[in-house]
Every structure is written in C-alpha cells, then in structure tokens.
C-alpha positions in Angstrom: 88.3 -8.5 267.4 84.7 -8.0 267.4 82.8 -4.8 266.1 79.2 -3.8 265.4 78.2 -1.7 262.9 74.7 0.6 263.3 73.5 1.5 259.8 70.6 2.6 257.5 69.6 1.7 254.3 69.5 5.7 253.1 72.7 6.8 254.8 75.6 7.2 252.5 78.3 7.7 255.3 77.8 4.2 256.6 78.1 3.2 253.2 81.8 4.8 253.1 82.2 3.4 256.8 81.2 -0.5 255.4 84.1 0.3 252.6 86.5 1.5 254.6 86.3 -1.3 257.2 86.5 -3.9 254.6 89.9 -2.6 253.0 91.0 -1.7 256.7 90.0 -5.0 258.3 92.1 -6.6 255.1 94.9 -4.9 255.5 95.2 -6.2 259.4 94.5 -9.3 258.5 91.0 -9.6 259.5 87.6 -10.9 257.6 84.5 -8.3 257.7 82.2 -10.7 257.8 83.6 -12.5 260.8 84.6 -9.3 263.1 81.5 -7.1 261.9 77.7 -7.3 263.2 75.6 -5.1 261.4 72.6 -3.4 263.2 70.1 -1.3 261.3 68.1 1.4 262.6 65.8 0.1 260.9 65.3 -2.6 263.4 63.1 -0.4 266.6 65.1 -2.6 269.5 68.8 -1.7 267.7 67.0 1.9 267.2 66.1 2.0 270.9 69.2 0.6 272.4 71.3 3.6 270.8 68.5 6.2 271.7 69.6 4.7 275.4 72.9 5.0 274.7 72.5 8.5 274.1 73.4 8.6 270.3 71.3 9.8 267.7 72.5 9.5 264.1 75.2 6.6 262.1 77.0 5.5 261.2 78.1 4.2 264.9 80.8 1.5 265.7 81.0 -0.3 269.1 84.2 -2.0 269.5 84.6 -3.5 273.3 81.5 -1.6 274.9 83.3 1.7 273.4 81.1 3.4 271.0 82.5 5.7 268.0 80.6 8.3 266.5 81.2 9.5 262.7 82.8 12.3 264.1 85.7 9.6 265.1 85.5 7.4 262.4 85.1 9.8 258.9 88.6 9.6 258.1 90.3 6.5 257.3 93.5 6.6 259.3 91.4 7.6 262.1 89.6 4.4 261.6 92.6 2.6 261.0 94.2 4.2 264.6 91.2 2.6 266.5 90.4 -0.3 264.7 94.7 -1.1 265.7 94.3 -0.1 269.0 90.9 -2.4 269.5 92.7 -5.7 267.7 95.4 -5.9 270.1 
C-alpha cells in the first residue's frame, strides 16, 4: 500500500490525520514512513495539482488515484475502513 498525504504546517486536522495513520498503519502491520508521501501545500506545484483536482482544503489522502477528503477521513474507524479496504 501506498498513500499520500497533503498537509500544512498550520493545520491541526492533518496533524490528528498524521497520528491517526501512524497507530492505524501499525496496527495493519504497515510502516508510515514507507506507505506515506507527504505533500505540503506549501509546495505551489502540490498546491496546484489539488486546485486541479478540484479540492480546496486538507488534510487530503490519495490512496490508488482515489482521493479522501476530511470529511471521509475525521474519524478513525472511518480511516481504519479505507485504509483496510486500500491494503488488500
């Protein structure tokens, strides 16, 4: 399983996303810093690419050309559900 993870320095939800992951990605066996990318807004090309993508805020996660939004991802066994799904 691969992931990427589209962040900002000043948002605090990405911060709880980048904690859940690691205790998820544990759990199933799986080391963060091998299956996760991060990409920061910060960066204009990774902050143009999701403006073409059509999204506007993060935390985002892109798992397999599938992009989740926070609204999909706030929760942890919501996380958990996807990331499960994705690793098969």
């Amino acid at each position: 399983m691969r992931l990427e993870l589209f962040t900002s320095k000043t948002c605090a939800n990405c911060k709880v996303l980048k904690k859940h992951l690691k205790e998820l990605l544990g759990e199933l066996g799986e080391d963060y810093d091998r299956v996760v990318s991060e990409r920061s807004i910060e960066d204009s090309e990774v902050m143009a690419e999701l403006l073409m993508l059509n999204v506007d805020s993060v935390p985002v996660i892109r798992i397999g050309g599938e992009l989740f939004g926070w609204d999909r991802i706030r929760d942890k066994a919501s996380l958990k559900k996807i990331l499960t799904e994705h690793k098969k």
